[in-house]
PyMOL Python script that loads the backbone (N, CA, C, O; Angstrom):
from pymol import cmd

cmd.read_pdbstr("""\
ATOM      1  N   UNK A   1      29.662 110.467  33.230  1.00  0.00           N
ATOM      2  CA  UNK A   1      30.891 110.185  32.531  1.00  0.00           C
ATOM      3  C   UNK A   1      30.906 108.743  32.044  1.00  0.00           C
ATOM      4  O   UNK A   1      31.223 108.468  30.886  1.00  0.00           O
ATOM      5  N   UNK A   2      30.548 107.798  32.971  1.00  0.00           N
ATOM      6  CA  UNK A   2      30.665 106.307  32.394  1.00  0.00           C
ATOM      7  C   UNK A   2      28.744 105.689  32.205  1.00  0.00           C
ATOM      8  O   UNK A   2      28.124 104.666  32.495  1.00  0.00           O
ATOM      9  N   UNK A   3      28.499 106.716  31.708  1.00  0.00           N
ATOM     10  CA  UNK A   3      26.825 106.195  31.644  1.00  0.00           C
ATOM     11  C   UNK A   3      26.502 105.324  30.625  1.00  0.00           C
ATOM     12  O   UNK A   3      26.819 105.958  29.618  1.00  0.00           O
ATOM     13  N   UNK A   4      26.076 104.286  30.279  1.00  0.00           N
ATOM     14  CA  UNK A   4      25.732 103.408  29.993  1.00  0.00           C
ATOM     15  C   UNK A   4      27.258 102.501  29.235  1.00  0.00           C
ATOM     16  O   UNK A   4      27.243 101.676  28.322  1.00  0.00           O
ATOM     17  N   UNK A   5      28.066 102.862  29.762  1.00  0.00           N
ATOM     18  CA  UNK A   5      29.215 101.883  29.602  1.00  0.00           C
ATOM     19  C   UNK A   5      29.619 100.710  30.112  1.00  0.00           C
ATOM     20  O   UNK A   5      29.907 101.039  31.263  1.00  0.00           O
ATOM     21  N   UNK A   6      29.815  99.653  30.030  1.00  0.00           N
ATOM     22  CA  UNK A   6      29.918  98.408  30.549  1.00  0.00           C
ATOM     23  C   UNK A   6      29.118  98.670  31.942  1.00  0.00           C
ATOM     24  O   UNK A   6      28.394  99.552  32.405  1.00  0.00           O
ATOM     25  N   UNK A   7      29.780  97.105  32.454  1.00  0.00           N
ATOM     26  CA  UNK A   7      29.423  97.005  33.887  1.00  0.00           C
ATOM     27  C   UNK A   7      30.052  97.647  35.149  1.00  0.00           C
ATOM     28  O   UNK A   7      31.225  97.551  35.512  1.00  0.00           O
ATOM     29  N   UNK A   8      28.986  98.358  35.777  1.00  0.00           N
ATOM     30  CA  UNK A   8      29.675  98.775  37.265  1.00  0.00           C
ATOM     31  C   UNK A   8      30.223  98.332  37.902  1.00  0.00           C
ATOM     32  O   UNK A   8      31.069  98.983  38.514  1.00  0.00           O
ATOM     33  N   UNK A   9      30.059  96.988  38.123  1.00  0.00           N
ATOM     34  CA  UNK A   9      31.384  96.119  39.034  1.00  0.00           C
ATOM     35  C   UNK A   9      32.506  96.118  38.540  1.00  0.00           C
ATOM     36  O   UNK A   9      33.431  96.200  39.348  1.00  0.00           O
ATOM     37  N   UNK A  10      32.907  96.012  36.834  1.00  0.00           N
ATOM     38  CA  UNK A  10      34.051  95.547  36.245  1.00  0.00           C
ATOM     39  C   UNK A  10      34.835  97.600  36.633  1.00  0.00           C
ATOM     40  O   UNK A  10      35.995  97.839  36.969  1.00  0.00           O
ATOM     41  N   UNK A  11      33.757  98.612  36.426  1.00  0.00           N
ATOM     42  CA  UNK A  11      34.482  99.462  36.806  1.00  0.00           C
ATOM     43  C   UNK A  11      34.953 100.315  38.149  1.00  0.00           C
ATOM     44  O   UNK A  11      35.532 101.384  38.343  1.00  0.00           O
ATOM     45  N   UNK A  12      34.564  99.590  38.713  1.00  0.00           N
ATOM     46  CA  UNK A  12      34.822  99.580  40.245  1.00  0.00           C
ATOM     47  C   UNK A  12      35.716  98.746  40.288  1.00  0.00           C
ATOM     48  O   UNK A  12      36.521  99.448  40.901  1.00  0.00           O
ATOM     49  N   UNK A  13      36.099  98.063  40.177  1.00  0.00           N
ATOM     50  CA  UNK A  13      37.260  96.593  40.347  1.00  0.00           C
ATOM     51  C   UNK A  13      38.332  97.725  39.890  1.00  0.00           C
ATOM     52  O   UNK A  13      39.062  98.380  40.633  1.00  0.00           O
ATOM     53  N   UNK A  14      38.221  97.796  38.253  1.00  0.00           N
ATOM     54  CA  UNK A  14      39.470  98.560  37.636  1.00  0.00           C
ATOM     55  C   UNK A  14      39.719 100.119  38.526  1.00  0.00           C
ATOM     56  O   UNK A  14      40.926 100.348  38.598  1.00  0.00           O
ATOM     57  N   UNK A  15      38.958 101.093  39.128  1.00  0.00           N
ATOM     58  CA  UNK A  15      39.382 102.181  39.561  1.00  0.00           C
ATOM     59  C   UNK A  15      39.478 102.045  40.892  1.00  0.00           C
ATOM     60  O   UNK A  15      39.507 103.137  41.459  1.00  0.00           O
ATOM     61  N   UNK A  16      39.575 100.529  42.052  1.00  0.00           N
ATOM     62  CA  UNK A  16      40.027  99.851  42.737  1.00  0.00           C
ATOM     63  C   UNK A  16      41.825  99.771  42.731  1.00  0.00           C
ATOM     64  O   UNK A  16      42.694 100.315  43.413  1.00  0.00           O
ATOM     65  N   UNK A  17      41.834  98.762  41.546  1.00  0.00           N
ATOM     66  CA  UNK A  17      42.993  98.564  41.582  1.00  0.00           C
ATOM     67  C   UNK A  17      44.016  99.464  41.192  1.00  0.00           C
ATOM     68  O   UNK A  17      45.170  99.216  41.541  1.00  0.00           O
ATOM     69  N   UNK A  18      43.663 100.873  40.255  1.00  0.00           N
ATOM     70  CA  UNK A  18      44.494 101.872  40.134  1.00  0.00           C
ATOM     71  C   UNK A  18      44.952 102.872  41.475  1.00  0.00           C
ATOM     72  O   UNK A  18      45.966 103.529  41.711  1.00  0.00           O
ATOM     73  N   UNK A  19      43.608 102.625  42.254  1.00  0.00           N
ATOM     74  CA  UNK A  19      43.840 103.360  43.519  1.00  0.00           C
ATOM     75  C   UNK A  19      44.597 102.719  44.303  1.00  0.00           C
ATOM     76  O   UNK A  19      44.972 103.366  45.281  1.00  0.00           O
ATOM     77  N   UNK A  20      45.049 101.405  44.198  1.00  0.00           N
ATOM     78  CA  UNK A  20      45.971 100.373  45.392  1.00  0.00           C
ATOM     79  C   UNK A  20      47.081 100.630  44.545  1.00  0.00           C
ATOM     80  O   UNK A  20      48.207 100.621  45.042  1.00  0.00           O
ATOM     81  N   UNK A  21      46.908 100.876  43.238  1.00  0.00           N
ATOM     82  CA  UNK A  21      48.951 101.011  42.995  1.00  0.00           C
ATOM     83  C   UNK A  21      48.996 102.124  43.647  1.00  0.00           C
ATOM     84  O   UNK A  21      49.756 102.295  44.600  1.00  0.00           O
ATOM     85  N   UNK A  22      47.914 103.298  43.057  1.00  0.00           N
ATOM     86  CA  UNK A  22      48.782 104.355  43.798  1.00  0.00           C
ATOM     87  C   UNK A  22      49.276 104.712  44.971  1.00  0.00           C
ATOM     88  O   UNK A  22      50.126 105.577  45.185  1.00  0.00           O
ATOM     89  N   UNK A  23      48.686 103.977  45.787  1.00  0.00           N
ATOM     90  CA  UNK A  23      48.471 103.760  46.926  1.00  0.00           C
ATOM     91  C   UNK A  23      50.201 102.792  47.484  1.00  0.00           C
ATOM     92  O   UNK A  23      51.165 103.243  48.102  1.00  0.00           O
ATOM     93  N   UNK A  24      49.968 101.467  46.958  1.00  0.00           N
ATOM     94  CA  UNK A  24      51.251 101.076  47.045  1.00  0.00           C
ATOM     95  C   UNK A  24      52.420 101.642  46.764  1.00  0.00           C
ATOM     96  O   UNK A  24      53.359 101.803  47.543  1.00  0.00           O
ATOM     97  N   UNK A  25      52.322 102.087  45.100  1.00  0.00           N
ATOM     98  CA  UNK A  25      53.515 102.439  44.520  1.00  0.00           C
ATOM     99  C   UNK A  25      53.649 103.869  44.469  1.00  0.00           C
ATOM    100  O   UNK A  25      54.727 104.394  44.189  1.00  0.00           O
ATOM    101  N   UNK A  26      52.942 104.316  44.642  1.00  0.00           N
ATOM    102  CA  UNK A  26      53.168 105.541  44.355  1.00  0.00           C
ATOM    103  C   UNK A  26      53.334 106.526  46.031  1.00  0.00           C
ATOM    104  O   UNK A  26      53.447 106.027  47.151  1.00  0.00           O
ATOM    105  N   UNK A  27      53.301 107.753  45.730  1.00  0.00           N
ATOM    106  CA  UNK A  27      53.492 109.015  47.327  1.00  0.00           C
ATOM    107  C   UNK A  27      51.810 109.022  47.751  1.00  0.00           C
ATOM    108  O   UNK A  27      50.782 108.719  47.145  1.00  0.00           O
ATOM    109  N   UNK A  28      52.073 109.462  48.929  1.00  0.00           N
ATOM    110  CA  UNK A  28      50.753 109.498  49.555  1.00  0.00           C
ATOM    111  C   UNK A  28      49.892 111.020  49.337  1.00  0.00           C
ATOM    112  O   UNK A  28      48.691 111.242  49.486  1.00  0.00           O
ATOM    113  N   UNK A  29      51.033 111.976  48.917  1.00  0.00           N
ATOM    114  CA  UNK A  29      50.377 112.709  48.644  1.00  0.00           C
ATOM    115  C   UNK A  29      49.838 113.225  47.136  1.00  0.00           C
ATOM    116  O   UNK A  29      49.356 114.342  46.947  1.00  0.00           O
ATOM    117  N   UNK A  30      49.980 112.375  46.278  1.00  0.00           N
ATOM    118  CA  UNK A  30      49.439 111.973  44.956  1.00  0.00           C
ATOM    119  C   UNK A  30      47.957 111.425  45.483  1.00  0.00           C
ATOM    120  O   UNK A  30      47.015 112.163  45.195  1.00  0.00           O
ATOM    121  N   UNK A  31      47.695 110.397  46.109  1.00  0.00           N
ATOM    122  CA  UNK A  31      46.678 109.578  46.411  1.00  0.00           C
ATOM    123  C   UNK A  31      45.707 110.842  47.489  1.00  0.00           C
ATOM    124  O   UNK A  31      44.500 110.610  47.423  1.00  0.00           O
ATOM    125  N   UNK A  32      46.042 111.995  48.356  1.00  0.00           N
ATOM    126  CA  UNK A  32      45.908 112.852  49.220  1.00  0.00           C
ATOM    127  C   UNK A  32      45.557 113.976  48.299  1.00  0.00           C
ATOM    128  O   UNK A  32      44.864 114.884  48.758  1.00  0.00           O
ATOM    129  N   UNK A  33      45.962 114.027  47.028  1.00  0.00           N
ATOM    130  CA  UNK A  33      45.605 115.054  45.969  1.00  0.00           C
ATOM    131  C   UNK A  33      44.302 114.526  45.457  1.00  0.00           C
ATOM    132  O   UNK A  33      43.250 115.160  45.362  1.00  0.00           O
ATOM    133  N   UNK A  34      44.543 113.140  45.107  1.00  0.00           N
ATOM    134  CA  UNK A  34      43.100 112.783  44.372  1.00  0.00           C
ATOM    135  C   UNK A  34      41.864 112.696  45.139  1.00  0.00           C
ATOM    136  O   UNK A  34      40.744 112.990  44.720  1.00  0.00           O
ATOM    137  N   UNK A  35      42.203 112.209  46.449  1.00  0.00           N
ATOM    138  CA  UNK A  35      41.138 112.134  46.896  1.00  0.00           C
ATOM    139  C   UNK A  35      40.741 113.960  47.436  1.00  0.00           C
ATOM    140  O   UNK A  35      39.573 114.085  47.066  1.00  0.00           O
ATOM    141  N   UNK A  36      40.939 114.582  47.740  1.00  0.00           N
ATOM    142  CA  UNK A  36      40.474 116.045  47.886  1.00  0.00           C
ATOM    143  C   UNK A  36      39.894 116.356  46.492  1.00  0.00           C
ATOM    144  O   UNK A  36      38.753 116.817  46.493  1.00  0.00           O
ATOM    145  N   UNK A  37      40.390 116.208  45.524  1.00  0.00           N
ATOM    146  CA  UNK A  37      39.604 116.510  44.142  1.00  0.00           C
ATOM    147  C   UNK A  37      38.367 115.602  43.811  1.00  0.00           C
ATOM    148  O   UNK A  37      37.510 115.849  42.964  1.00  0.00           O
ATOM    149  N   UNK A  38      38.449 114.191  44.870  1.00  0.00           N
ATOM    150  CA  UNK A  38      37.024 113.624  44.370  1.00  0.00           C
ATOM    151  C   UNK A  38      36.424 114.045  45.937  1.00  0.00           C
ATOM    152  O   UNK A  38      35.367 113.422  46.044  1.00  0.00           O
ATOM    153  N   UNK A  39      36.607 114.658  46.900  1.00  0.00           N
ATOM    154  CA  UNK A  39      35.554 115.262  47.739  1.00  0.00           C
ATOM    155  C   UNK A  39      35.139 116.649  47.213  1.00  0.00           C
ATOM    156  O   UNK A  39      34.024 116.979  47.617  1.00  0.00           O
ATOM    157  N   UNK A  40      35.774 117.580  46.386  1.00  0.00           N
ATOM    158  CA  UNK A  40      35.712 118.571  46.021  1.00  0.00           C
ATOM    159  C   UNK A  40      34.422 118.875  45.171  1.00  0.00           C
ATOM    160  O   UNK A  40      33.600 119.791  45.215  1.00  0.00           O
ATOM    161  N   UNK A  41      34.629 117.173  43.965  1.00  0.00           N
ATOM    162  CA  UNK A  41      33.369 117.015  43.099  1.00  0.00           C
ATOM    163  C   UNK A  41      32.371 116.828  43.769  1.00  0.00           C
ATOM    164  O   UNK A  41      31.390 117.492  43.434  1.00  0.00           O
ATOM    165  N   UNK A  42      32.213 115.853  44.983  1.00  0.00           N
ATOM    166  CA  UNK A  42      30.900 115.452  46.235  1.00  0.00           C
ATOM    167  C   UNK A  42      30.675 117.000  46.382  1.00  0.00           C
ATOM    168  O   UNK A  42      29.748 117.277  45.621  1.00  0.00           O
ATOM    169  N   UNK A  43      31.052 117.968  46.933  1.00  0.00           N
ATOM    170  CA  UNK A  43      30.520 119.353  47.408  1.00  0.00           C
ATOM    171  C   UNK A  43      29.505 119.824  46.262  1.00  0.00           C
ATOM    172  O   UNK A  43      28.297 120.062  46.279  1.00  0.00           O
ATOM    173  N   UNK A  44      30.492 119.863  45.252  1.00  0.00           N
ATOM    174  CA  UNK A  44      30.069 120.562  43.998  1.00  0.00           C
ATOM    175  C   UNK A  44      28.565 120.128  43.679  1.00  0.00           C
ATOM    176  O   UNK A  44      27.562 120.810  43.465  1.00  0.00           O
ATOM    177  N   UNK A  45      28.751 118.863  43.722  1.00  0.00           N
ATOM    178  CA  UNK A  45      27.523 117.742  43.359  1.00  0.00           C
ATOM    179  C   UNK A  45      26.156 118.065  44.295  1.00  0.00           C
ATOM    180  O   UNK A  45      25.007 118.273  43.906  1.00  0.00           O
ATOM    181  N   UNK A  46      26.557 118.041  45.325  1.00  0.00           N
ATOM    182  CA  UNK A  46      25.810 118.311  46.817  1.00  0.00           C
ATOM    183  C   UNK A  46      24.959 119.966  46.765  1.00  0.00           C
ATOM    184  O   UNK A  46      23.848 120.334  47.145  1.00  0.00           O
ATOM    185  N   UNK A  47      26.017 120.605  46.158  1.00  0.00           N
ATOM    186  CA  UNK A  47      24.848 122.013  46.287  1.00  0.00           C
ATOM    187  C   UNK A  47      24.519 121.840  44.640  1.00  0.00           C
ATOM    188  O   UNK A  47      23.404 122.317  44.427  1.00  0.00           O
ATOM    189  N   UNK A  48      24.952 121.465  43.769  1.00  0.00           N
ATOM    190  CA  UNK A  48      24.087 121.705  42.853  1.00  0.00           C
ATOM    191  C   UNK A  48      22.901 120.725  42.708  1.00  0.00           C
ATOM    192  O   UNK A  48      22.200 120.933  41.717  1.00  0.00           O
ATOM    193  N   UNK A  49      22.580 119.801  43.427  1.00  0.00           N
ATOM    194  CA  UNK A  49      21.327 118.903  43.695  1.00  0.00           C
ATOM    195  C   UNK A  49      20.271 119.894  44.653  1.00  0.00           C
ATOM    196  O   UNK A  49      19.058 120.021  44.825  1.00  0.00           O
ATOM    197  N   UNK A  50      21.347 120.404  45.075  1.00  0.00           N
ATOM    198  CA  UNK A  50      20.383 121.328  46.168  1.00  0.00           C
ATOM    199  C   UNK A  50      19.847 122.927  45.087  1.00  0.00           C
ATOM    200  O   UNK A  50      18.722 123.423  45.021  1.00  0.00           O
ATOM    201  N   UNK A  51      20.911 123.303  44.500  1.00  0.00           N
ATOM    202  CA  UNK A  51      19.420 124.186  43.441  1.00  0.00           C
ATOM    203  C   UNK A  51      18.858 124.060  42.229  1.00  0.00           C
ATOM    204  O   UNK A  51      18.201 124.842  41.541  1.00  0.00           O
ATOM    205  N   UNK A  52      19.391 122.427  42.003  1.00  0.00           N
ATOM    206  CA  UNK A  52      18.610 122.033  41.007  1.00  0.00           C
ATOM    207  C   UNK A  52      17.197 121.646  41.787  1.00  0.00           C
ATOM    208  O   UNK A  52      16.144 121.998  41.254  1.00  0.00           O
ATOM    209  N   UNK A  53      17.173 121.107  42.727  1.00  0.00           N
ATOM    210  CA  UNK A  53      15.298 120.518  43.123  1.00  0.00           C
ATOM    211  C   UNK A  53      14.667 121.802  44.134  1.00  0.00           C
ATOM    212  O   UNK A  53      13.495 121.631  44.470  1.00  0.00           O
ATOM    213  N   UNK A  54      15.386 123.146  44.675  1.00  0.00           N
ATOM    214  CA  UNK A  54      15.000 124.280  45.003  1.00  0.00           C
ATOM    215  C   UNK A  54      13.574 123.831  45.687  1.00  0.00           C
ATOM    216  O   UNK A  54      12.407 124.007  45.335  1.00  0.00           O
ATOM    217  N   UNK A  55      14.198 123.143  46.868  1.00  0.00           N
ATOM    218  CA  UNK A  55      13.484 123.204  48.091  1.00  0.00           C
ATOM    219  C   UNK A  55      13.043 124.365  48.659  1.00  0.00           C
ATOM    220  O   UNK A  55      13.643 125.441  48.635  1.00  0.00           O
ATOM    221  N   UNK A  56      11.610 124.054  49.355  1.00  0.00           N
ATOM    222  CA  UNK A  56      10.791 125.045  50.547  1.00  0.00           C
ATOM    223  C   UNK A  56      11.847 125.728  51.608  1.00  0.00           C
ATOM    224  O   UNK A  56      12.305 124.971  52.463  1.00  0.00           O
ATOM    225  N   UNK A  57      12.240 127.015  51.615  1.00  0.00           N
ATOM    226  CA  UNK A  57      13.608 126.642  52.759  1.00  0.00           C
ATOM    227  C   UNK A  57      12.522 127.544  53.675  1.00  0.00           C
ATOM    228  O   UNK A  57      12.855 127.506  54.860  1.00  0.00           O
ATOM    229  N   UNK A  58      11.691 128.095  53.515  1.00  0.00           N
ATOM    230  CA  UNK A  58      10.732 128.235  55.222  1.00  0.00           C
ATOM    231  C   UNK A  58      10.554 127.037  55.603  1.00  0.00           C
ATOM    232  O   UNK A  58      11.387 126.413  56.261  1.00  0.00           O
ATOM    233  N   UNK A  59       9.971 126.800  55.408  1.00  0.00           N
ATOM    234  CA  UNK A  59       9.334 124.985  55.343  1.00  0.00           C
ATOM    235  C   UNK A  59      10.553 124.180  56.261  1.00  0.00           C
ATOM    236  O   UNK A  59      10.599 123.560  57.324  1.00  0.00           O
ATOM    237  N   UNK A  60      11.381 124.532  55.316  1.00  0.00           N
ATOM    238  CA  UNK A  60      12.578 123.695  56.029  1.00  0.00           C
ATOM    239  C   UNK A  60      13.093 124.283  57.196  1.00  0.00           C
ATOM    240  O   UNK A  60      13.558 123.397  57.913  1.00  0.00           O
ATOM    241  N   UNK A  61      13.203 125.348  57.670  1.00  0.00           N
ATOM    242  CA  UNK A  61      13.592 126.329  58.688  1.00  0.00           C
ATOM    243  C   UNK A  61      12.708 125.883  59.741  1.00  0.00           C
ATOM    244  O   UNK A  61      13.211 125.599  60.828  1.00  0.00           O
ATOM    245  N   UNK A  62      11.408 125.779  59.563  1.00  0.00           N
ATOM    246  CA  UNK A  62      10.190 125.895  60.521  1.00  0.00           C
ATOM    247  C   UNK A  62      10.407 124.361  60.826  1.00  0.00           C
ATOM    248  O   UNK A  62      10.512 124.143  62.033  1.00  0.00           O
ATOM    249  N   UNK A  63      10.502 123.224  60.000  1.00  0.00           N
ATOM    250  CA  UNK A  63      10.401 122.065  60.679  1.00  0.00           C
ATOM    251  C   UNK A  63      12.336 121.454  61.571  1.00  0.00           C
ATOM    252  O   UNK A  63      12.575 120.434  62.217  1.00  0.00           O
ATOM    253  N   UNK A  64      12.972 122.229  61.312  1.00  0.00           N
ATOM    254  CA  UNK A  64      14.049 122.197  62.145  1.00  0.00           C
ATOM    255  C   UNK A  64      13.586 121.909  63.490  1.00  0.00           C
ATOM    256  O   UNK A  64      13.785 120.867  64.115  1.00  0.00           O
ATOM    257  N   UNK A  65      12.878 123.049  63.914  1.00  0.00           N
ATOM    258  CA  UNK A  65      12.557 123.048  65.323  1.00  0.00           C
ATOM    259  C   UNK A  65      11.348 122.534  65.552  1.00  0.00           C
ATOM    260  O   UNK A  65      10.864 123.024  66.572  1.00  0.00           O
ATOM    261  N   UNK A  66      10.456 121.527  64.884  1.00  0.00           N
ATOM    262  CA  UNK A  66       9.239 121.342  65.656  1.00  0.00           C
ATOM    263  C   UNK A  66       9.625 119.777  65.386  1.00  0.00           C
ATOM    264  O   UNK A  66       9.606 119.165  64.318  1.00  0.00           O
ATOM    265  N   UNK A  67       9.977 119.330  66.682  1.00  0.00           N
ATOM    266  CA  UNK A  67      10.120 118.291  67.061  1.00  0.00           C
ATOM    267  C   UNK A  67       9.410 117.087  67.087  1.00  0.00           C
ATOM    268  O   UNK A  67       9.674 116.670  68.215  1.00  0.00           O
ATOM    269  N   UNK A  68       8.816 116.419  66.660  1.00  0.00           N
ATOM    270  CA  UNK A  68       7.748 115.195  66.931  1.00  0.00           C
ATOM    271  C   UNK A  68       8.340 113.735  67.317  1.00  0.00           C
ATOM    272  O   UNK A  68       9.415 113.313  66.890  1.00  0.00           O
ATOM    273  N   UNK A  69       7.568 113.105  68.095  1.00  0.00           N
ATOM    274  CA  UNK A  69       7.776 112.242  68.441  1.00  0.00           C
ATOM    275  C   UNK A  69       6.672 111.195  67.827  1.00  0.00           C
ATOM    276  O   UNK A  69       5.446 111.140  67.919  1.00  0.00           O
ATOM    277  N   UNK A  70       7.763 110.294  67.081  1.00  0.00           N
ATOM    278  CA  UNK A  70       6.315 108.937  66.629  1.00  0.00           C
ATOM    279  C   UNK A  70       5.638 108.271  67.838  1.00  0.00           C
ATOM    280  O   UNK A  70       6.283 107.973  68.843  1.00  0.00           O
ATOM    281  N   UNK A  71       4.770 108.123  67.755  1.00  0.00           N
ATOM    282  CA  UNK A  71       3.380 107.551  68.014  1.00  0.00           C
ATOM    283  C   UNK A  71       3.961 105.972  68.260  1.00  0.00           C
ATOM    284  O   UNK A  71       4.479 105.416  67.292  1.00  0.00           O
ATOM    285  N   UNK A  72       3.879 105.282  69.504  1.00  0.00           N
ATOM    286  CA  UNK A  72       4.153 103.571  69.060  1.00  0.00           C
ATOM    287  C   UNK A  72       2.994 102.922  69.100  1.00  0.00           C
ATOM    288  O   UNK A  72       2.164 103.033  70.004  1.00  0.00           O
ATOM    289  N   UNK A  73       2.858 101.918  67.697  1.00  0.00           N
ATOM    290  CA  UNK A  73       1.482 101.254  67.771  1.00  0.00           C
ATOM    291  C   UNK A  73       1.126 100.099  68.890  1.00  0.00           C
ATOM    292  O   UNK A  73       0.006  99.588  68.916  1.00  0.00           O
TER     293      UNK A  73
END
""", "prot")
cmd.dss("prot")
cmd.show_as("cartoon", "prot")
cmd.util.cbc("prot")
cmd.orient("prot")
């Protein structure tokens, strides 16, 4: 959404300070709405990374349980 648009700090500062009004000025459950809609996008984000790169899932199953211990030099 903000890809190659200004600087990341300047937009972090600004969606900072919109989140402290709302936060100040505004209900908590406005600020309790937004944030569930930006964990909602993290999920979304989270499995679709997961079948976009369509990992080994034996692979992954089998090394669950085989435990190793590093070696100290």
């Amino acid at each position: 959404m903000f890809t190659d648009v200004g600087n990341y700090f300047i937009w972090g500062v600004i969606i900072g300070i919109i989140v402290a009004f709302i936060g100040f000025f505004g209900s908590f459950k406005l600020l309790q709405s937004i944030q569930i809609v930006f964990a909602l996008f993290l999920a979304i984000g989270a499995v679709l990374a997961i079948v976009i790169v369509n990992p080994n899932w034996f692979s992954i199953f089998i090394n669950l349980f085989n435990i190793q211990i590093p070696k100290v030099a």
